[in-house]
Backbone as XML, in Angstrom:
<?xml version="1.0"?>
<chain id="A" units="angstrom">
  <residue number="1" name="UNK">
    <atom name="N" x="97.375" y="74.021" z="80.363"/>
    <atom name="CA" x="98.794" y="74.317" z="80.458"/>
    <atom name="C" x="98.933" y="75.675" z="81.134"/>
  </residue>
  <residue number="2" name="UNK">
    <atom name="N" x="99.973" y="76.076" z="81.855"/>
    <atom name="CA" x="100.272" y="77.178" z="82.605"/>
    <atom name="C" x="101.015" y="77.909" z="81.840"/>
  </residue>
  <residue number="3" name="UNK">
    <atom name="N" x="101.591" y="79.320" z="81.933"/>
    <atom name="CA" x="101.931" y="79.920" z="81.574"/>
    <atom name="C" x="103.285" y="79.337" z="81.421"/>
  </residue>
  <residue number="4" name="UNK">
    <atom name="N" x="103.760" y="79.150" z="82.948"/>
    <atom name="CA" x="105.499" y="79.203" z="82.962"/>
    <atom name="C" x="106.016" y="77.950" z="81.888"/>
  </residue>
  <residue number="5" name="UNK">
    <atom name="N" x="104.750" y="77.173" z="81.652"/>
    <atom name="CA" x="104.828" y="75.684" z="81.391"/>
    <atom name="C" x="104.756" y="75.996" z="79.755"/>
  </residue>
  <residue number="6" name="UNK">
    <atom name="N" x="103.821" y="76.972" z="79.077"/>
    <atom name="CA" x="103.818" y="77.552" z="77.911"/>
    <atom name="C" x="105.413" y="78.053" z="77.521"/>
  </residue>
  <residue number="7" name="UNK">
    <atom name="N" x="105.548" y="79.122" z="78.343"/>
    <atom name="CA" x="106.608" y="79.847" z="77.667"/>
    <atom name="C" x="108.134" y="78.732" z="77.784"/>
  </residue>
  <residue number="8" name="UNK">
    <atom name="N" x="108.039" y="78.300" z="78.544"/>
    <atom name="CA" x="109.160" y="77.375" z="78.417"/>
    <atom name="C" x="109.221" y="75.833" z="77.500"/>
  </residue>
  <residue number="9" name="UNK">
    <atom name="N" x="107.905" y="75.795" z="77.133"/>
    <atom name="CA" x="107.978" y="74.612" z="76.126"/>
    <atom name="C" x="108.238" y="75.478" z="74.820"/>
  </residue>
  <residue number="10" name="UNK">
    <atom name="N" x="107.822" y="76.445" z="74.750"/>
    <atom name="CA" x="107.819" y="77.566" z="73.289"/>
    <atom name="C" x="109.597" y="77.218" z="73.260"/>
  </residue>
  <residue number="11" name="UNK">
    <atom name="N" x="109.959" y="78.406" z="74.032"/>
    <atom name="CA" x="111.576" y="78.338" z="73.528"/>
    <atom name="C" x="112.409" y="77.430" z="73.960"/>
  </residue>
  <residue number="12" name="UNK">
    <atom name="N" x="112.315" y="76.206" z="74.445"/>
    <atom name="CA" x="112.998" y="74.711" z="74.422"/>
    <atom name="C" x="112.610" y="74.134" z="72.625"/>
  </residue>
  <residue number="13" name="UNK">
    <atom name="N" x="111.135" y="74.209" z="72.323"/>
    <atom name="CA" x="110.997" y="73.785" z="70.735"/>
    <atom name="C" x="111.705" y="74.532" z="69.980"/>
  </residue>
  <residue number="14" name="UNK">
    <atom name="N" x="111.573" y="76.169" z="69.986"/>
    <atom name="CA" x="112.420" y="76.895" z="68.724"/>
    <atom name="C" x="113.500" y="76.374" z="69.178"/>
  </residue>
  <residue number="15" name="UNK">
    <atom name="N" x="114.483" y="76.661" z="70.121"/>
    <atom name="CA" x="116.338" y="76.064" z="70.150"/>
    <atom name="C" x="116.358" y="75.029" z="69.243"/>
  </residue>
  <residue number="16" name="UNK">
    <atom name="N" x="115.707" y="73.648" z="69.644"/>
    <atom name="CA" x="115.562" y="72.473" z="69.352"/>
    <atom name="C" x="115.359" y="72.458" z="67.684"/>
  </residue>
  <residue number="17" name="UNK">
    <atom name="N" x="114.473" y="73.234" z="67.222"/>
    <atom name="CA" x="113.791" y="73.144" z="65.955"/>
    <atom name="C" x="114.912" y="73.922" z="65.087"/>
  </residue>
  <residue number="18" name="UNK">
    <atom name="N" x="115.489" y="74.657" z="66.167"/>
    <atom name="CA" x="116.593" y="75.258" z="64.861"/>
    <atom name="C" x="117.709" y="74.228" z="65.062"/>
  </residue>
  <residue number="19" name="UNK">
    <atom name="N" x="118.289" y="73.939" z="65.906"/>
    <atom name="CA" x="119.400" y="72.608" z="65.959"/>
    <atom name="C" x="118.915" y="71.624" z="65.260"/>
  </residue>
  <residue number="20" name="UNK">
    <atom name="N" x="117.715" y="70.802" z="65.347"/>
    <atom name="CA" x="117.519" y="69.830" z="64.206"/>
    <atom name="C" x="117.077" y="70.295" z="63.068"/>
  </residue>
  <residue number="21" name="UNK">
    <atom name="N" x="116.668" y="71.268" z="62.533"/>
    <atom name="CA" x="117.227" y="72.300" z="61.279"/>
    <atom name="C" x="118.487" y="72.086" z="60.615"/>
  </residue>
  <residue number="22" name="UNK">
    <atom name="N" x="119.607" y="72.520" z="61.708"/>
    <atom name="CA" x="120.991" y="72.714" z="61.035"/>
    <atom name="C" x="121.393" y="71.357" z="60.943"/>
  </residue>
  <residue number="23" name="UNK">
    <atom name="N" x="121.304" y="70.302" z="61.885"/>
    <atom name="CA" x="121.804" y="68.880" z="61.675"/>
    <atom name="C" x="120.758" y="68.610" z="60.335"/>
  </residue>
  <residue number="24" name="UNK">
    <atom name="N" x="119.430" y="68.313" z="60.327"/>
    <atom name="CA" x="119.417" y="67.772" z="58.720"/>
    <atom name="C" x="119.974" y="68.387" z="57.536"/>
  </residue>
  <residue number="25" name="UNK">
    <atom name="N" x="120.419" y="69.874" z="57.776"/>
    <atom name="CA" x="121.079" y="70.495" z="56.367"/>
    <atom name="C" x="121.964" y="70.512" z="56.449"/>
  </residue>
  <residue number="26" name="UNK">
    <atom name="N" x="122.649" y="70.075" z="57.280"/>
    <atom name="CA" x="124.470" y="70.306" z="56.832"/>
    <atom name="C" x="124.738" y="69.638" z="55.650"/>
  </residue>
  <residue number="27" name="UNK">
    <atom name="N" x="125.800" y="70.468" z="55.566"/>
    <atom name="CA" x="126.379" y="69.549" z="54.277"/>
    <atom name="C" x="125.360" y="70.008" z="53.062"/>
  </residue>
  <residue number="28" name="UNK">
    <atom name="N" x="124.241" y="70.954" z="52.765"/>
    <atom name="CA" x="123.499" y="71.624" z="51.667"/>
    <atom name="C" x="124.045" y="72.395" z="51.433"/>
  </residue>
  <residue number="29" name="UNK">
    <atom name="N" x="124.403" y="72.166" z="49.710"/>
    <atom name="CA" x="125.239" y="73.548" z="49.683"/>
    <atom name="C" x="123.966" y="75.126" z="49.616"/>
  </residue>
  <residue number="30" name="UNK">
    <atom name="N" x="124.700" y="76.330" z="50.011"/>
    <atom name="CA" x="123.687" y="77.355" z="49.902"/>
    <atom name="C" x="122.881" y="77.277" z="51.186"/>
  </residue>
  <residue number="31" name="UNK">
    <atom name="N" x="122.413" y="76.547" z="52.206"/>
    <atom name="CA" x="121.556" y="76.414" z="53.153"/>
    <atom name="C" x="122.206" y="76.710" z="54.141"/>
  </residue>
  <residue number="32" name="UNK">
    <atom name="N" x="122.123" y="77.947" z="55.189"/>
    <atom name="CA" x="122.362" y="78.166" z="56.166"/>
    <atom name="C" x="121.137" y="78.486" z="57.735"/>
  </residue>
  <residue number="33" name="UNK">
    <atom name="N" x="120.864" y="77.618" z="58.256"/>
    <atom name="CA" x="120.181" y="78.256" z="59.202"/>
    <atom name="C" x="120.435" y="78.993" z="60.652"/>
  </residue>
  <residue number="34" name="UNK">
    <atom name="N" x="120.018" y="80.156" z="60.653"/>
    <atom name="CA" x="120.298" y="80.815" z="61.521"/>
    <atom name="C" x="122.077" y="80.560" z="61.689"/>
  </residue>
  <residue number="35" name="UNK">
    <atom name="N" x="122.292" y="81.639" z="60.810"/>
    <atom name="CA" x="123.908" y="82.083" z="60.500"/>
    <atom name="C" x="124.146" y="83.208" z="61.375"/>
  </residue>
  <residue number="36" name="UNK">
    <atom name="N" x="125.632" y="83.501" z="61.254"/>
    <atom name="CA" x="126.154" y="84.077" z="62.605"/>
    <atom name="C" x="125.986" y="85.413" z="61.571"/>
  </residue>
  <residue number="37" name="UNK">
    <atom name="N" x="125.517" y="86.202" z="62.636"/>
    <atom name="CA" x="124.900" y="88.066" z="61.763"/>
    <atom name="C" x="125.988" y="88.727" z="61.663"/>
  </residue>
  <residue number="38" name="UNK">
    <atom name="N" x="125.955" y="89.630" z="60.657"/>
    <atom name="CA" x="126.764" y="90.546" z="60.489"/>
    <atom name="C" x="125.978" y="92.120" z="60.309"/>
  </residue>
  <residue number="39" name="UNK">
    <atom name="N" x="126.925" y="93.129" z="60.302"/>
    <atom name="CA" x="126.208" y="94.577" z="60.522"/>
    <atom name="C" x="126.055" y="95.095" z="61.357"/>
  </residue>
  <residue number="40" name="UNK">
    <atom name="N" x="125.454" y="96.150" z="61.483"/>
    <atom name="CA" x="125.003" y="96.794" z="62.726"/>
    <atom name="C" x="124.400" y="96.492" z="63.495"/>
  </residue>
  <residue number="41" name="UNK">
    <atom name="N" x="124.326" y="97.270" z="64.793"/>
    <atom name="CA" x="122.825" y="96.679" z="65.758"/>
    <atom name="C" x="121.586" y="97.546" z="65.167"/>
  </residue>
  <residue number="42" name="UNK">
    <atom name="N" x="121.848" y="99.009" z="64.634"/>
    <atom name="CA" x="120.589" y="99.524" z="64.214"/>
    <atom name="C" x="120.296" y="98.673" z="63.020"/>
  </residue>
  <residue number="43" name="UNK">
    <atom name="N" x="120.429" y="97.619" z="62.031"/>
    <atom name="CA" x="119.997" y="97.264" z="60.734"/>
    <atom name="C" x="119.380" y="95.774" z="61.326"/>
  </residue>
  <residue number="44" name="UNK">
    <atom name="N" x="120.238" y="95.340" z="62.423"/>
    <atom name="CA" x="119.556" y="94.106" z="62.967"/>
    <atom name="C" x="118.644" y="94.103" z="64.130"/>
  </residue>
  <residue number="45" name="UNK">
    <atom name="N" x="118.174" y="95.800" z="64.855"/>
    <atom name="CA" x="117.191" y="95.491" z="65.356"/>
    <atom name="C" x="115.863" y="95.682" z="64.464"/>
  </residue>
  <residue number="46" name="UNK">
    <atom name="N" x="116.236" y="96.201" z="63.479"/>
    <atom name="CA" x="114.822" y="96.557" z="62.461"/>
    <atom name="C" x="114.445" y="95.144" z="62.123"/>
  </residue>
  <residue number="47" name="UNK">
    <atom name="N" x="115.086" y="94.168" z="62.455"/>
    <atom name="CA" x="114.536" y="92.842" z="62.177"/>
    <atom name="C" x="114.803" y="92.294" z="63.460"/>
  </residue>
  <residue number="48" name="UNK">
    <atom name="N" x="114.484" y="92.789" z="64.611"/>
    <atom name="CA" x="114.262" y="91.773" z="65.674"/>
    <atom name="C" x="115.481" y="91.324" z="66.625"/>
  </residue>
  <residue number="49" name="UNK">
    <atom name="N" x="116.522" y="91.989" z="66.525"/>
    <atom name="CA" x="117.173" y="91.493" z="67.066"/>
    <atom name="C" x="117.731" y="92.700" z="68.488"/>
  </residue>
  <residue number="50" name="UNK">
    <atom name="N" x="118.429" y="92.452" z="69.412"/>
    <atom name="CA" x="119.334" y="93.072" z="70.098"/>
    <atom name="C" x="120.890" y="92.516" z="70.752"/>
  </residue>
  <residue number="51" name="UNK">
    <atom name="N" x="121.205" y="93.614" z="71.197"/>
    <atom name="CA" x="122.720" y="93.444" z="71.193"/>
    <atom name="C" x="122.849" y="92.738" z="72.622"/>
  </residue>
  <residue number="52" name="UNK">
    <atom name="N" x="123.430" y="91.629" z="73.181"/>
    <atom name="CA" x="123.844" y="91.174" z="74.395"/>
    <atom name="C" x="125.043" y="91.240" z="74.391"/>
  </residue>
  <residue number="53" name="UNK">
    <atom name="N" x="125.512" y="90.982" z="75.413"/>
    <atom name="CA" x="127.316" y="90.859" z="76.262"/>
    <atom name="C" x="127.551" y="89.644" z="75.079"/>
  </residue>
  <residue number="54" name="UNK">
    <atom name="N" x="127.227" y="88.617" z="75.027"/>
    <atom name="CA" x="127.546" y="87.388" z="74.158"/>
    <atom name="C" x="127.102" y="88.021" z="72.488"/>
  </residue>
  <residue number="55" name="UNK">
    <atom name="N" x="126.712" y="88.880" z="72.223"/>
    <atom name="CA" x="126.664" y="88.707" z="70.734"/>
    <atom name="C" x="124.871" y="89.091" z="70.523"/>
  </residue>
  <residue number="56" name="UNK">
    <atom name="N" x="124.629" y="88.762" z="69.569"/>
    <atom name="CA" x="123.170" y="89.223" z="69.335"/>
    <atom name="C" x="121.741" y="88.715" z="69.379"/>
  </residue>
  <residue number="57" name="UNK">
    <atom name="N" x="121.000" y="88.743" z="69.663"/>
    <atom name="CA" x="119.400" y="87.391" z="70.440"/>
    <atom name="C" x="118.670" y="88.494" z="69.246"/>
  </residue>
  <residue number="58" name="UNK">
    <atom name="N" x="118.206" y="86.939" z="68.544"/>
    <atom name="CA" x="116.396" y="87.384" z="68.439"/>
    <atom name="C" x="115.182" y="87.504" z="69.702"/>
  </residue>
  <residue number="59" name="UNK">
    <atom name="N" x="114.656" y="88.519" z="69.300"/>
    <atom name="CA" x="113.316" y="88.793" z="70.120"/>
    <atom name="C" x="112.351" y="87.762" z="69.580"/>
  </residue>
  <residue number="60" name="UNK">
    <atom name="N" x="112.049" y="87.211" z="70.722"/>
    <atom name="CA" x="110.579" y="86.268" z="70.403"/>
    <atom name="C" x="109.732" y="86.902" z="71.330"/>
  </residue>
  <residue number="61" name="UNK">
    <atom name="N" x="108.794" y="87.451" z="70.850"/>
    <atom name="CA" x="107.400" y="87.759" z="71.254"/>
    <atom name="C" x="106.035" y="86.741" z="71.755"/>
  </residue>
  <residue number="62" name="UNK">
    <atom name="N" x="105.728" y="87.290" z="72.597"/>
    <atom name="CA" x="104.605" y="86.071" z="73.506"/>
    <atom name="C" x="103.398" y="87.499" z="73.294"/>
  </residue>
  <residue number="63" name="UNK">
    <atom name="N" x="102.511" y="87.160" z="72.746"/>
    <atom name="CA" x="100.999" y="87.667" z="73.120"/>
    <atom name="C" x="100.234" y="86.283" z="73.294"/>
  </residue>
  <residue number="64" name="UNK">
    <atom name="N" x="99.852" y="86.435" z="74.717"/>
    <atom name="CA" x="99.448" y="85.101" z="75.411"/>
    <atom name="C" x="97.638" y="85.214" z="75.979"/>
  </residue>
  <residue number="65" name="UNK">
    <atom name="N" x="96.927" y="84.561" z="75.999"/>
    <atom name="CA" x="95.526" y="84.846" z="76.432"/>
    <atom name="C" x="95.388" y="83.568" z="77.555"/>
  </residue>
  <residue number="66" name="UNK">
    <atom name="N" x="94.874" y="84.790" z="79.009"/>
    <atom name="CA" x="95.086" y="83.426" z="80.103"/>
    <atom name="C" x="93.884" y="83.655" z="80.430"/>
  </residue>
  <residue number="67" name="UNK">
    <atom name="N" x="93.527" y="82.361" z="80.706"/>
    <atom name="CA" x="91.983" y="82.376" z="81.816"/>
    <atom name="C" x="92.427" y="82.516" z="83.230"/>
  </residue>
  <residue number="68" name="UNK">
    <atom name="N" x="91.738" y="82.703" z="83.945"/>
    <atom name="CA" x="91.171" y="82.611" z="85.402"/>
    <atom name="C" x="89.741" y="82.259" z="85.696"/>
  </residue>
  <residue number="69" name="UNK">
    <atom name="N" x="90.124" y="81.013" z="86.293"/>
    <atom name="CA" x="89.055" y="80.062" z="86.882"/>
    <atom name="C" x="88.583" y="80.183" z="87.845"/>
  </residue>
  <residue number="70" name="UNK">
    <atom name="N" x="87.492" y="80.134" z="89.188"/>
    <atom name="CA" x="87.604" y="79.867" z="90.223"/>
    <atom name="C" x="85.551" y="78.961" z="90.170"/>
  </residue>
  <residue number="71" name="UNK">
    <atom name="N" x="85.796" y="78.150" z="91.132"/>
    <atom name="CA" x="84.726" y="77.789" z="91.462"/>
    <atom name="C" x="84.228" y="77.670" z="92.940"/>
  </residue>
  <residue number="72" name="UNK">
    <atom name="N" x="82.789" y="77.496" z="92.907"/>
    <atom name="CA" x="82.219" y="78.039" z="94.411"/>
    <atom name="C" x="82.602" y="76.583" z="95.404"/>
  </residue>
  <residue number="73" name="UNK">
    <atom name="N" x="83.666" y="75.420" z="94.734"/>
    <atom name="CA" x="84.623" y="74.205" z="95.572"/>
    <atom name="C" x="85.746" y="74.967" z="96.176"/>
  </residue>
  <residue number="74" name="UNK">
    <atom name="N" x="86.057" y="76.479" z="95.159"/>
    <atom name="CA" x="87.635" y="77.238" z="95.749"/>
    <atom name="C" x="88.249" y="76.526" z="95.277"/>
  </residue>
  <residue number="75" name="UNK">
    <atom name="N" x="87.936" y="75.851" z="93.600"/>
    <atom name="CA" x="89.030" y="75.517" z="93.071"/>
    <atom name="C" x="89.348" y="76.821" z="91.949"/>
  </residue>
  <residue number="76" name="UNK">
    <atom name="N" x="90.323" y="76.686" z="92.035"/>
    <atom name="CA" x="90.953" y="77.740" z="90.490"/>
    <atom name="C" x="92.415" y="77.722" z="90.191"/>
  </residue>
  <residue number="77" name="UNK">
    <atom name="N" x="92.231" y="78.688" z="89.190"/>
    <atom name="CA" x="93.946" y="78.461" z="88.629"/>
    <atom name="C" x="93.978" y="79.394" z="87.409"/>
  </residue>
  <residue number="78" name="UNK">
    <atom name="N" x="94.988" y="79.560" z="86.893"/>
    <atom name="CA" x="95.491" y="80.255" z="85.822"/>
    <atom name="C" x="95.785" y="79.173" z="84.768"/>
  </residue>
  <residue number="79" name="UNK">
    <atom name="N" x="95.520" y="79.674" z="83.837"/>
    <atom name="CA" x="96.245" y="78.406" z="82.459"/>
    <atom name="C" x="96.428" y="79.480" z="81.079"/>
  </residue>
  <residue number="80" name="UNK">
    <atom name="N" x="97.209" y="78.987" z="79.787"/>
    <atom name="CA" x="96.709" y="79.381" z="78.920"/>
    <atom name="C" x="95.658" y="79.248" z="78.116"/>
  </residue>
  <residue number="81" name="UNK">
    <atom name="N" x="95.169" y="79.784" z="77.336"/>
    <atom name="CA" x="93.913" y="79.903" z="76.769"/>
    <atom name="C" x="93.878" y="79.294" z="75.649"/>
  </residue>
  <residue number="82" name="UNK">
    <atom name="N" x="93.309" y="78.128" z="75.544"/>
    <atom name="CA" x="93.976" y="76.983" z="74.172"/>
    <atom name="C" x="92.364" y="77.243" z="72.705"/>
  </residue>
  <residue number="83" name="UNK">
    <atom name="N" x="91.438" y="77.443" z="73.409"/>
    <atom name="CA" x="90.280" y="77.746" z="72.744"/>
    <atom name="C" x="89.408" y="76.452" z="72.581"/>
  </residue>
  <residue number="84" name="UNK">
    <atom name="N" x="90.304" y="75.313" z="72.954"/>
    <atom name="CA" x="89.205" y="74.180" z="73.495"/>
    <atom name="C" x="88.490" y="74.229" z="74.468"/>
  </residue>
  <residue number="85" name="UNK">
    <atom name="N" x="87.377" y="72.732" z="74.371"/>
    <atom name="CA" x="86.656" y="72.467" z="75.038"/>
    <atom name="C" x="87.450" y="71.328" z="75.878"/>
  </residue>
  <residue number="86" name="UNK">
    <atom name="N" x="86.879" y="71.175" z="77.780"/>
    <atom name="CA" x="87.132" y="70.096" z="78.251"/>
    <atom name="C" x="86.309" y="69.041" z="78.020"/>
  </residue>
  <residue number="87" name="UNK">
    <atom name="N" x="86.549" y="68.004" z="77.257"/>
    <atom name="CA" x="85.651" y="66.796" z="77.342"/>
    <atom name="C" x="86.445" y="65.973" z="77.975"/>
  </residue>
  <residue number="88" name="UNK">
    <atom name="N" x="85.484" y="65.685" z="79.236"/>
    <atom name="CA" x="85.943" y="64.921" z="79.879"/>
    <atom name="C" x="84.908" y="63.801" z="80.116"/>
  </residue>
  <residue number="89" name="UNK">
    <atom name="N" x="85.140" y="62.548" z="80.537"/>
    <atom name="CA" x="84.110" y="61.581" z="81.085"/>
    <atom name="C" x="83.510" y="61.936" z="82.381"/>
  </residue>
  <residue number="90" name="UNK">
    <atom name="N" x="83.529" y="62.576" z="83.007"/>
    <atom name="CA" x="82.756" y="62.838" z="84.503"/>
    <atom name="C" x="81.752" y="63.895" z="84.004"/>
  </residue>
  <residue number="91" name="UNK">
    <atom name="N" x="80.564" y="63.851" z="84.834"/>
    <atom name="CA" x="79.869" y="65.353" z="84.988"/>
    <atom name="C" x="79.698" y="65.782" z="86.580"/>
  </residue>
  <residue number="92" name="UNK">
    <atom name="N" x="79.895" y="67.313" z="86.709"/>
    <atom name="CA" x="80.101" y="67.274" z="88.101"/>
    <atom name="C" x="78.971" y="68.534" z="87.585"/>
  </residue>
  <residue number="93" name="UNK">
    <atom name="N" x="78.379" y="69.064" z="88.951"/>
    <atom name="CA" x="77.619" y="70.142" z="89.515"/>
    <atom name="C" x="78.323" y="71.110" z="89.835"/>
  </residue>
  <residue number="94" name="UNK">
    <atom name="N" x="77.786" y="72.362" z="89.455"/>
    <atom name="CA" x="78.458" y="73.612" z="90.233"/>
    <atom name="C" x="78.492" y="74.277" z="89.356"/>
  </residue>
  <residue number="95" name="UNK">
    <atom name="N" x="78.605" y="75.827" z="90.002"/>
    <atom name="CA" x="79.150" y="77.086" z="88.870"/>
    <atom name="C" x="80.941" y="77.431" z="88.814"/>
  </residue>
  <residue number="96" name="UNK">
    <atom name="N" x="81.296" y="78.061" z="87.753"/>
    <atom name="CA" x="82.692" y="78.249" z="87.618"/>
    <atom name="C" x="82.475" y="79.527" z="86.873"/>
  </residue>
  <residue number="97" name="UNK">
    <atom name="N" x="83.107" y="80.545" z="87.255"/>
    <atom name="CA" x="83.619" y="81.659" z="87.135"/>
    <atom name="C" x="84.856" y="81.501" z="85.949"/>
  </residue>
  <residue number="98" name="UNK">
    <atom name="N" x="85.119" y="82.650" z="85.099"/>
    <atom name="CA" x="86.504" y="82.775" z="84.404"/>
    <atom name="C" x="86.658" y="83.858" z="83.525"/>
  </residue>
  <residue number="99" name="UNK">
    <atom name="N" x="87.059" y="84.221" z="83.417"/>
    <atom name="CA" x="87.768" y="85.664" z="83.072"/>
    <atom name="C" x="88.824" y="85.296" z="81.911"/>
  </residue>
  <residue number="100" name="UNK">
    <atom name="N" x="89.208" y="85.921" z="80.935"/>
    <atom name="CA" x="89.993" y="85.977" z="79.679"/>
    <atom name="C" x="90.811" y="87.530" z="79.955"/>
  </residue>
  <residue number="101" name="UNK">
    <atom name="N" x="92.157" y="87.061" z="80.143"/>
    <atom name="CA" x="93.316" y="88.526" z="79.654"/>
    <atom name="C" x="94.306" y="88.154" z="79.189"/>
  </residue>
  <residue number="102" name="UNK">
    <atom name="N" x="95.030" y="89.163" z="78.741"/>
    <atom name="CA" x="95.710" y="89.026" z="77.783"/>
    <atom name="C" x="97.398" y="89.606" z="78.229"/>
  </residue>
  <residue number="103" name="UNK">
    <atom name="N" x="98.285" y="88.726" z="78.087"/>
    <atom name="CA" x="99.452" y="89.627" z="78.287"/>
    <atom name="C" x="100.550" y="89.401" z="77.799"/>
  </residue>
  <residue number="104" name="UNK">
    <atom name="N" x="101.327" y="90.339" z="76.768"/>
    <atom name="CA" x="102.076" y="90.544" z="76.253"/>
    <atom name="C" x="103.399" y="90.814" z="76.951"/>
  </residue>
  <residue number="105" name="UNK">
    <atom name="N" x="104.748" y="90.380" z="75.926"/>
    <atom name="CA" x="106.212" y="90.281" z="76.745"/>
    <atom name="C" x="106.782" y="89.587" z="75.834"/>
  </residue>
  <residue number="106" name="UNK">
    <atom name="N" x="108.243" y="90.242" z="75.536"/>
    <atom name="CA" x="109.222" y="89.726" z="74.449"/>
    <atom name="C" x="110.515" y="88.790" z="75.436"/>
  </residue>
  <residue number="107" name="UNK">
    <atom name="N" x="111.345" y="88.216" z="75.148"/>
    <atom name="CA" x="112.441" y="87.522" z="75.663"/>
    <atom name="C" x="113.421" y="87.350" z="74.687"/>
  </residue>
  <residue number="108" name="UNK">
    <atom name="N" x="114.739" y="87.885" z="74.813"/>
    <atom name="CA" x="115.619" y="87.661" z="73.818"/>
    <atom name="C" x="115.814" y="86.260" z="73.771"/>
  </residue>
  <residue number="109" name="UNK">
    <atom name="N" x="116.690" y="85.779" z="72.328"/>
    <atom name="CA" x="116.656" y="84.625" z="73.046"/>
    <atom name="C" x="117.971" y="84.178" z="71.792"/>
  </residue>
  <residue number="110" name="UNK">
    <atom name="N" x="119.312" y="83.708" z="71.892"/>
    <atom name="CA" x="120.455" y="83.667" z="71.224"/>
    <atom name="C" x="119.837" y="82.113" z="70.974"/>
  </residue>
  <residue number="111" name="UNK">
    <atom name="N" x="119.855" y="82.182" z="69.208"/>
    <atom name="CA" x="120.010" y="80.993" z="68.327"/>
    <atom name="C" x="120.713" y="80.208" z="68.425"/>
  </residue>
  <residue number="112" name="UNK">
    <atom name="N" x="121.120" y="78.784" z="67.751"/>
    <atom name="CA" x="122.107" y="78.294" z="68.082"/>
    <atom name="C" x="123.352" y="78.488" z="66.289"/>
  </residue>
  <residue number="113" name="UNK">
    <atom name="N" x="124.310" y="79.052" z="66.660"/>
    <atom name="CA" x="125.183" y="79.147" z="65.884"/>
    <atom name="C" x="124.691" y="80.762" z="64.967"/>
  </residue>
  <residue number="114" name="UNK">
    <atom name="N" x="123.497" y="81.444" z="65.559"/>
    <atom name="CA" x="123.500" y="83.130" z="65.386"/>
    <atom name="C" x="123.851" y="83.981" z="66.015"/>
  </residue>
  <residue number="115" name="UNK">
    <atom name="N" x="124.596" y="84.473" z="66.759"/>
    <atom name="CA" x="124.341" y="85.133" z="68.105"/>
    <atom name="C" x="125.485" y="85.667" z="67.361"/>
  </residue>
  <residue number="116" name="UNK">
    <atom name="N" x="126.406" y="85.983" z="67.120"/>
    <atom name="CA" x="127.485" y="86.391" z="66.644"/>
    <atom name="C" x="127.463" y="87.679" z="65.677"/>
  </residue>
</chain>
């Protein structure tokens, strides 16, 4: 998997996971998920949050570990770093090169029915 392909399946699932969150609990009494905030911005960034034009985003944090591949075919690529093995049915010949780094980066990102 690629990066752009990582970070965008990440926060398509949280949206998603908090919307089908709030649809199975409606209607619980006492159960609110991801409720519209109240307070300050200094009391709600001590928990992650910041202030936008629309109202207020949690910070979701990415510490991500990518390889870099290349082989002496001049194939390569970037991916994330899943900590598996490829088992695959073929065996091919050759050496492959790859490298492990690491890179960190937050993205706000407005809840559905928190942002407020």
């Amino acid at each position: 998997m690629d990066l752009k392909e990582f970070v965008s399946e990440t926060l398509v699932q949280i949206t998603e996971g908090v919307s089908d969150a709030q649809r199975r609990t409606e209607g619980q009494e006492g159960v609110q998920i991801s409720p519209p905030l109240q307070g300050n911005l200094n009391t709600a960034s001590e928990h992650g949050f910041v202030s936008t034009s629309k109202g207020k985003a949690q910070v979701v944090k990415f510490d991500v570990a990518l390889t870099v591949t290349s082989s002496e075919k001049g194939k390569g690529g970037i991916g994330v770093f899943s900590g598996m093995l490829n088992v695959g049915g073929g065996v091919e010949s050759g050496s492959e090169n790859s490298s492990l780094s690491r890179v960190q980066f937050a993205i706000p990102l407005m809840l559905p029915g928190g942002g407020r």
